[in-house]
C-alpha positions in Angstrom: 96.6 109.2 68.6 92.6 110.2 69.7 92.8 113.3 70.6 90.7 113.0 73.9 93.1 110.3 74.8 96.1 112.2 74.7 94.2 115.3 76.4 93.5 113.0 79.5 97.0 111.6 79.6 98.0 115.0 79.9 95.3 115.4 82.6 96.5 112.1 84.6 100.4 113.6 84.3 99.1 117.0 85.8 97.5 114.9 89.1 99.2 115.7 92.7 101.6 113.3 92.9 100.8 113.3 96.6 97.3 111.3 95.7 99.2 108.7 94.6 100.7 108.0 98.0 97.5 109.0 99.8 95.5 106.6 98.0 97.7 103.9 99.5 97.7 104.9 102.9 93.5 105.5 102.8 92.9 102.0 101.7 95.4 100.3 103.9 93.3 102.4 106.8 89.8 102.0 105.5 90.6 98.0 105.4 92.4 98.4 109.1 89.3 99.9 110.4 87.5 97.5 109.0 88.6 95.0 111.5 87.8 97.6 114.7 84.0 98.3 113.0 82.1 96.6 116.2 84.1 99.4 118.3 83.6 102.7 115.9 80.2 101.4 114.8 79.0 101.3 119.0 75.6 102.6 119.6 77.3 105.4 122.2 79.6 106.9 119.8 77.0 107.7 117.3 74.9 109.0 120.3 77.8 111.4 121.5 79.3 112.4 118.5 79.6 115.6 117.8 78.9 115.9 114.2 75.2 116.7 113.3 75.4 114.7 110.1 76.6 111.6 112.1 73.6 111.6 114.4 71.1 112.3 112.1 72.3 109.5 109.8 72.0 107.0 112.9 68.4 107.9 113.7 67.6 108.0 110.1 69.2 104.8 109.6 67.9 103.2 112.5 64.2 104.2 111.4 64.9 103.2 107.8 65.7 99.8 108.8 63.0 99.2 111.4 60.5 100.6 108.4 61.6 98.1 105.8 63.1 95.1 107.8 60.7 92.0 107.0 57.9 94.6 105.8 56.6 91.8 102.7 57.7 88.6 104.5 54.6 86.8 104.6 53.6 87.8 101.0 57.1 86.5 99.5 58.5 84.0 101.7 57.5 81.7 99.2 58.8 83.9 96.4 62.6 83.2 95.7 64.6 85.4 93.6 67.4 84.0 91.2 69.5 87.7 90.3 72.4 87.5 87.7 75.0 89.8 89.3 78.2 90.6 87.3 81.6 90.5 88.4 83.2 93.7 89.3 86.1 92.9 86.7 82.8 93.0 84.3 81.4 95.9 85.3 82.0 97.7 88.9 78.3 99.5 88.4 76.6 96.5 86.9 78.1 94.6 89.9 77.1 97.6 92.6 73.8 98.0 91.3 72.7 94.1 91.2 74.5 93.0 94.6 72.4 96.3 96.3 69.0 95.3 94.3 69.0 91.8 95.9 70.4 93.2 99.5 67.0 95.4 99.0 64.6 92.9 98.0 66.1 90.5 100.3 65.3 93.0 103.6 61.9 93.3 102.3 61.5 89.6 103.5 62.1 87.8 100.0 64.4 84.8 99.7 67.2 85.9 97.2 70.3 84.1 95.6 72.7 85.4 93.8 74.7 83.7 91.3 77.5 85.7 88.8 79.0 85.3 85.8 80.6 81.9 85.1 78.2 80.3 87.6 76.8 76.8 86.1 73.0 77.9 86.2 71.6 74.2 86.5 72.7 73.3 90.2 71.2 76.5 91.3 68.2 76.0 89.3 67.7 72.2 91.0 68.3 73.3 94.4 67.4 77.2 94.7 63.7 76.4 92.5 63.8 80.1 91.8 60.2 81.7 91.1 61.7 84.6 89.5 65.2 85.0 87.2 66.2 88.6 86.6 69.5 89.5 84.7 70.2 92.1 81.9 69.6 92.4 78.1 72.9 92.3 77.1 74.8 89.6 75.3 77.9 89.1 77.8 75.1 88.4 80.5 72.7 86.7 78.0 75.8 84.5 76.4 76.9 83.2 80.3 73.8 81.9 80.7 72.7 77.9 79.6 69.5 78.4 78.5 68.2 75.6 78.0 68.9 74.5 81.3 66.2 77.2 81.8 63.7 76.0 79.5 64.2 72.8 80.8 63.1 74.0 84.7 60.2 76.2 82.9 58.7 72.7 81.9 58.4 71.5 85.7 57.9 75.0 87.6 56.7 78.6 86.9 59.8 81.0 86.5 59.2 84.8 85.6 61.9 86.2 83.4 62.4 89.7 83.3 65.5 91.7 81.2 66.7 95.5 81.5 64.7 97.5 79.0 67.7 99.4 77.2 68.5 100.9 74.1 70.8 100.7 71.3 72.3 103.8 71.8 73.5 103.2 75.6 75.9 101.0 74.4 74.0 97.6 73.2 73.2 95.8 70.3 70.5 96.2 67.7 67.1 96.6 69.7 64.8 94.2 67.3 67.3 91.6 67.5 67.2 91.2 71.7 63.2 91.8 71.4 63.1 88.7 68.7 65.3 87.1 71.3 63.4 87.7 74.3 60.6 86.4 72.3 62.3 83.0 72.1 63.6 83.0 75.7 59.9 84.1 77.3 60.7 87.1 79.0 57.9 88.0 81.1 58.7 91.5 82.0 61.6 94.5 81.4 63.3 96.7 84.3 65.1 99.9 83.6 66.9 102.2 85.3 65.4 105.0 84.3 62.7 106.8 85.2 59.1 105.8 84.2 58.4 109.2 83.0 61.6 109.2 80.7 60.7 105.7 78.8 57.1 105.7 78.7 56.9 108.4 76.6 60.2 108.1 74.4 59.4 106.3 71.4 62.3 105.0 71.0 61.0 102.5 73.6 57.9 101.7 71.8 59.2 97.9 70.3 59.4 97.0 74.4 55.5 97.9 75.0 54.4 95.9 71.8 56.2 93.4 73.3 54.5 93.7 76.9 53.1 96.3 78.9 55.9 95.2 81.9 58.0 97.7 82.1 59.2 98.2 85.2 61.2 101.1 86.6 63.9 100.8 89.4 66.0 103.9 89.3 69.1 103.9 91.1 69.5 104.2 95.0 71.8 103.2 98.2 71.8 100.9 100.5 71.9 101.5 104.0 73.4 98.4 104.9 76.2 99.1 103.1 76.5 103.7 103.1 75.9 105.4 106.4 78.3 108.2 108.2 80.8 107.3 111.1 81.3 108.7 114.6 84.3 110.2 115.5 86.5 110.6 112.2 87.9 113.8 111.0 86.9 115.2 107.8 90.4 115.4 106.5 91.0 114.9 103.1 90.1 117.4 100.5 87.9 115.0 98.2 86.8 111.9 97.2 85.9 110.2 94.0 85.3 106.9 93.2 84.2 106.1 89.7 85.0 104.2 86.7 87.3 105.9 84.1 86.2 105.4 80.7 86.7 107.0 76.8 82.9 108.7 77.4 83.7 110.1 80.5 87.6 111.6 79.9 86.8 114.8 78.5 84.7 115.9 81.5 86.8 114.5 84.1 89.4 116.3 82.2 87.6 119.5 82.3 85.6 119.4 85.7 88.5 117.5 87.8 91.6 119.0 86.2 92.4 121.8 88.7 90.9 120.2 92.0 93.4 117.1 91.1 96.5 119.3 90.3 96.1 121.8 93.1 94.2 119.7 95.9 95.3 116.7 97.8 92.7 114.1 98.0 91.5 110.6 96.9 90.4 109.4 93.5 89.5 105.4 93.1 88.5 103.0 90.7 89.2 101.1 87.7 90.2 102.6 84.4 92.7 104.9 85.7 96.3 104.7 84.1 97.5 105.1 87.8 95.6 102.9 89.1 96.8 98.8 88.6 95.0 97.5 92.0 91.1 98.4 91.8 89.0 96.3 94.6 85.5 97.0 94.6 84.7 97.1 98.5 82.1 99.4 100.0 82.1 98.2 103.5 85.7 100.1 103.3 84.8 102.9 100.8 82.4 104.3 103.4 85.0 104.9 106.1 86.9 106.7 103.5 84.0 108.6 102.3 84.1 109.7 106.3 87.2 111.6 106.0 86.4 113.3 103.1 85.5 116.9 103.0 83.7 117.4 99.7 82.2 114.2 97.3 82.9 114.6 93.8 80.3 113.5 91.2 79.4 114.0 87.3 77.3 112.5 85.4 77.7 111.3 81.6 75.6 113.0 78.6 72.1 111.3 78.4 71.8 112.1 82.5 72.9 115.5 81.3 70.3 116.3 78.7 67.9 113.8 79.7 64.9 113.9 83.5 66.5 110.3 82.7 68.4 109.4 86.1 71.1 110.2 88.6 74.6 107.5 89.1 74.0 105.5 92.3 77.0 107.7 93.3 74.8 110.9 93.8 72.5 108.7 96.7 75.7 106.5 98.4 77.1 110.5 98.6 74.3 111.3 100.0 73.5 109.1 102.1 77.2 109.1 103.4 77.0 112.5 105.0 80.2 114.0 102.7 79.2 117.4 101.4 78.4 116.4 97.6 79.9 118.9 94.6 77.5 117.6 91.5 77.3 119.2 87.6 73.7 119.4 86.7 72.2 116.5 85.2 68.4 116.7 84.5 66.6 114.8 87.0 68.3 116.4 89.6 65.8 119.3 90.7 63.4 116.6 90.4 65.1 114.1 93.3 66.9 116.8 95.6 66.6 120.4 96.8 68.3 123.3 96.0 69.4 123.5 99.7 70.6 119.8 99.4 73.6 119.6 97.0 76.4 122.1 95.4 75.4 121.9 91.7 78.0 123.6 88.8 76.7 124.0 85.4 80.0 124.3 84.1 84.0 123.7 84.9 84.6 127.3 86.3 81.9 127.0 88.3 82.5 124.0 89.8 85.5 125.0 90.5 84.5 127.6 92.3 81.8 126.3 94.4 84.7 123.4 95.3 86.4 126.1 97.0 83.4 127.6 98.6 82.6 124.3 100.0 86.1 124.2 101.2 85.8 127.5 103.5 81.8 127.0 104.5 81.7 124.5 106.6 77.8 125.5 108.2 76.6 125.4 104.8 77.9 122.1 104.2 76.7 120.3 106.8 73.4 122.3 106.4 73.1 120.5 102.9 74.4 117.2 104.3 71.8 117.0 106.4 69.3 118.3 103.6 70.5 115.5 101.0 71.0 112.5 104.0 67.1 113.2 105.0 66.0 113.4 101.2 68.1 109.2 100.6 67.5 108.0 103.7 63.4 108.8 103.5 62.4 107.8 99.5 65.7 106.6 97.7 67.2 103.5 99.6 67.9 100.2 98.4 64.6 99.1 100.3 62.5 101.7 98.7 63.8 100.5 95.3 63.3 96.5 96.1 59.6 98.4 97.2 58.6 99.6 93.8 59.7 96.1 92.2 57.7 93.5 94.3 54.8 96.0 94.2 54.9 95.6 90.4 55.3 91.7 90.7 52.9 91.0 92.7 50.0 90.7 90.0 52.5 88.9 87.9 53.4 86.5 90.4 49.2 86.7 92.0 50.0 87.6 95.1 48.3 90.1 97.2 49.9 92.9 98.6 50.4 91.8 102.4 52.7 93.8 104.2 53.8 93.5 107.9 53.9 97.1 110.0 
């Protein structure tokens, strides 16, 4: 047997039984308070609450959404969006990250429809008359879709077609094949989620700019429709992680996690888990759990290690959230966040220190809530992302930039 599978078995063994149970009993509470949201969620109680973090995120919020709401409306509301959004069983990130780019783009003022995996394309095509198609460059997307239905609507009607812009080595097939193939389907233009700075000058992405100089970036973000603190619930359990378990990611959960998860009560989500059977991707719930929880656990994988590539969406919901955030030290990191804003471990040891510090330091904590929560809520929001992508459309679809303040 792999010897990093067998190492993480013995890693899931070692887990606090109690987390097991706790789990439970936080999701069957998160999905009960679901139901008393108009209450909790009141104006008042975010205006009287005691906690620093909960009224900052409520003004910051409120501003956030009063910036954005409608801002491009009467450049796009002709404009309609057609975005390819994976099932969760799929891919829980793929699905996150798609669901919160059309939330975004759809605040801006544009009219977006989503339609998933297994979706017949044509009846959305006939009815929706999208102006733009976005979906990703990889084959279980690219296989779901009927193309010719969309070569068919190309003949009648002007539809941009834009792809992710991703490599090889992240886990897809061979690069010239999909760029021969995007030759064939039309693609108009790439999105990554990276940052510019990281593909425009790796050469590795130099068969995407002979192919066209659209290459759009829209790094990851949160969206503050969905992540935002709570008034009046007690920060109560030890941690919380949700994340995907996966062969890559097993040896550092192994090493970074092992001793918080056999020595500390808390909460640990999400699907891959051998413990886990009943995954249910659900954010309007996940963020009253991420209310009672005392520190957020995150790590990246290697290329966000060694690369000024990205951060996980995790590190902004976190953020955004108002739970004091425990991070490893991925590379793009100084670039997006403060050292005042985060509790970043450059190895196991220390993070498992600094999880203990966190633990008896409450001041600083919230001091680098607040810190982090300011830093989302002002440049890294779902909004800001949808933002940077119309902004890069607009010549591709000959609109001028008209924005309503």
């Amino acid at each position: 047997m792999n010897k990093k599978i067998n190492d993480f078995k013995f890693f899931e063994k070692r887990i606090n039984s109690a987390d097991i149970i706790l789990r439970r009993e936080l999701i069957d509470w998160g999905n009960y308070m679901l139901h008393k949201t108009e209450f909790i969620e009141d104006d008042e109680n975010y205006i009287t609450s005691p906690d620093p973090v909960v009224r900052q995120g409520y003004e910051l919020k409120k501003d956030c959404l009063q910036k954005f709401r409608n801002k491009y409306y009467r450049a796009v509301k002709r404009i309609k969006f057609l975005i390819h959004v994976p099932t969760a069983g799929q891919t829980v990130a793929g699905c996150s990250l798609f669901s919160n780019l059309a939330s975004g783009l759809q605040f801006l003022g544009a009219d977006v429809k989503k339609f998933y995996t297994g979706m017949d394309i044509k009846p959305l095509l006939d009815s929706f008359k999208p102006d733009v198609l976005m979906t990703s460059d990889n084959d279980a997307y690219i296989n779901s879709i009927d193309w010719r239905c969309v070569e068919e609507y190309r003949k009648k009607r002007r539809l941009l077609l834009g792809l992710t812009a991703s490599l090889k080595e992240y886990g897809n097939t061979s690069l010239a094949k999909r760029i021969k193939r995007a030759g064939k389907l039309g693609v108009d233009f790439f999105y990554s989620f990276r940052v510019p700075e990281y593909f425009m000058h790796n050469i590795k992405y130099k068969p995407f700019y002979e192919y066209t100089d659209n290459i759009f970036s829209i790094e990851y973000g949160a969206n503050p429709l969905l992540y935002y603190p709570l008034p009046f619930i007690e920060r109560d359990i030890n941690y919380v992680f949700l994340g995907t378990c996966s062969s890559s990611k097993t040896e550092r959960y192994s090493a970074y996690f092992g001793r918080i998860f056999e020595k500390h009560t808390g909460f640990y989500d999400g699907p891959g888990w051998n413990n886990i059977k009943d995954f249910e991707l659900k954010p309007s719930r996940d963020r009253y759990i991420y209310a009672r929880g005392k520190i957020g656990l995150n790590l990246h994988i290697n290329n966000q290690i060694n690369c000024s590539s990205e951060l996980n969406e995790r590190t902004y919901i976190l953020s955004m959230c108002g739970i004091p955030q425990l991070v490893d030290n991925p590379g793009l990191l100084k670039e997006r966040f403060t050292p005042d804003s985060l509790f970043q471990a450059g190895n196991p040891d220390e993070y498992y220190e600094l999880f203990l510090y966190i633990l008896n330091h409450r001041d600083e904590a919230v001091k680098r809530s607040l810190n982090s929560q300011k830093i989302v809520f002002e440049k890294h929001t779902s909004f800001h992302r949808g933002e940077a992508l119309l902004k890069n459309l607009f010549p591709l679809l000959e609109l001028e930039m008209k924005e309503i303040n």
